[in-house]
N, C-alpha and C positions, 0 to 999 in steps of 0.2 A: 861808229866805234867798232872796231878790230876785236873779234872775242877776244884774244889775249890782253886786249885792252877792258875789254867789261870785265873777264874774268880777276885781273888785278886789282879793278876799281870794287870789286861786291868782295873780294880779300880783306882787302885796307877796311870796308868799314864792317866787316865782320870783327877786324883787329882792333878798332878803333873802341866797339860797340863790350871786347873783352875787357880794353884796358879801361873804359870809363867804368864795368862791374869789378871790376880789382881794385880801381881807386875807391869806389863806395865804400867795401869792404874794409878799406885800411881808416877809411877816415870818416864816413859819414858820407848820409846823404847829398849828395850833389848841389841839388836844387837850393839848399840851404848859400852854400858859396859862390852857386857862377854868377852872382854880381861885384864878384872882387875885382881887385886894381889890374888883374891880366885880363879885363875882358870879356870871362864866362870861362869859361874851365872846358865847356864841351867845346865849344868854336874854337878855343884855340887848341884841344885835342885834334880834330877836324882837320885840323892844317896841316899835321905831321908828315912828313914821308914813312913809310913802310920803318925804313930803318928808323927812325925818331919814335917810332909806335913801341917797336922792339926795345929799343934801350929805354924809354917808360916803364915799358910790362918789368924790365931787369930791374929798374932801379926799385917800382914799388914794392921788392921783397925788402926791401932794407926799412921802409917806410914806417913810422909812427904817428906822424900828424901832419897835419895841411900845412905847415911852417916846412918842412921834411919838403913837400911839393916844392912850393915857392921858392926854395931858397936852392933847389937842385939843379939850375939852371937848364935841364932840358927841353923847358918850353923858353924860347926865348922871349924878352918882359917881362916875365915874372921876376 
């Protein structure tokens, strides 16, 4: 792997690692939900592109409950 390739991969899951503590924040604990209908909530955080991470972190300022999640269509299946 190409440093600029580690360097982007240890980004992503620094981003990834922000936006799963911003989702707690807005809605509860995690652990409680990732056996819902998308999956797990972190695995399919995981998947994101950089950009998909990014408009997550945007959208969770609007956020009020885990329905607000699911229904935002960001993660695709949900």
């Amino acid at each position: 792997m190409e440093v600029a390739e580690q360097r982007s991969a240890e980004e992503r899951k620094d981003d990834q690692s922000l936006v799963l503590l911003l989702l707690e924040q807005r809605v509860g604990q995690l652990s409680q939900i990732e056996s819902d209908a998308c999956g797990g909530l972190r695995l399919r955080i995981s998947t994101l592109s950089l950009e998909g991470l990014e408009a997550l972190a945007l959208a969770l300022l609007d956020f009020s409950s885990m329905a607000d999640f699911t229904t935002g269509g960001i993660i695709a299946g949900c």
